[in-house]
C-alpha positions, 0 to 999 in steps of 0.5 A: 487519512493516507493510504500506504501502498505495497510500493511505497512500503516496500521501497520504505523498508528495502534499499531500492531506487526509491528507499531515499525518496519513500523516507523523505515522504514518510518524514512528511506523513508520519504525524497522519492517520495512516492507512493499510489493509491486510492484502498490502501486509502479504503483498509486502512480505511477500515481495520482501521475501522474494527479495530475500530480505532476512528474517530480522528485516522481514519481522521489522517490516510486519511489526512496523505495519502492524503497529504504526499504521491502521490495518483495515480487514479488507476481506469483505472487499473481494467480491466487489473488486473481482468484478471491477477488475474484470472491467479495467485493465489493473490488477486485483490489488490496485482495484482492492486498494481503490474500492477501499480508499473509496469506501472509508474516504480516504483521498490520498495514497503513497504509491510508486506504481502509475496504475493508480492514474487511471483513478482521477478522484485521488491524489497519489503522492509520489 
């Protein structure tokens, strides 16, 4: 199993610096289990949006998540990651996401944000 972080997806599914480089990765993974999590769904929305993707590109993107990756219900995470976000200096996200790579032993992630290399038990692909 692979996690898919919002950065990854976003720049999977938006022409930014990265769109080249997310497909030759995705090209790569795509025959993996491939992991996400309600919370990575509205982070992507919603950074799409604010970039102003149109409706079409926006429904695109919700659909292929919904439908080609498992989505993990991470509400019951919360908790546990407020309080571990209290002791590291990464945000909200990037701990929750964590806690839930830790929980369903999962070892890798597709991330283009550097907070995850404080994490030294998982492998970031880039």
């Amino acid at each position: 199993m692979i996690f898919l972080e919002p950065s990854f997806l976003i720049s999977l599914f938006f022409k930014n610096k990265n769109h080249e480089k997310s497909n030759k990765i995705f090209k790569t993974i795509e025959k993996e289990k491939l992991v996400i999590s309600y919370m990575v769904i509205t982070e992507v929305l919603t950074v799409l949006r604010k970039l102003k993707q149109s409706d079409n590109d926006v429904k695109h993107a919700y659909y292929s998540m919904i439908n080609d990756f498992l989505v993990i219900d991470d509400t019951a995470y919360y908790e546990k990651t407020f309080i571990t976000s209290l002791s590291n200096n990464i945000g909200f996200f990037d701990n929750l996401y964590y806690i839930l790579m830790r929980d369903l032993e999962i070892a890798e992630i597709v991330s283009f944000d550097p907070d995850f290399d404080i994490f030294k038990d998982i492998k970031i692909i880039r």
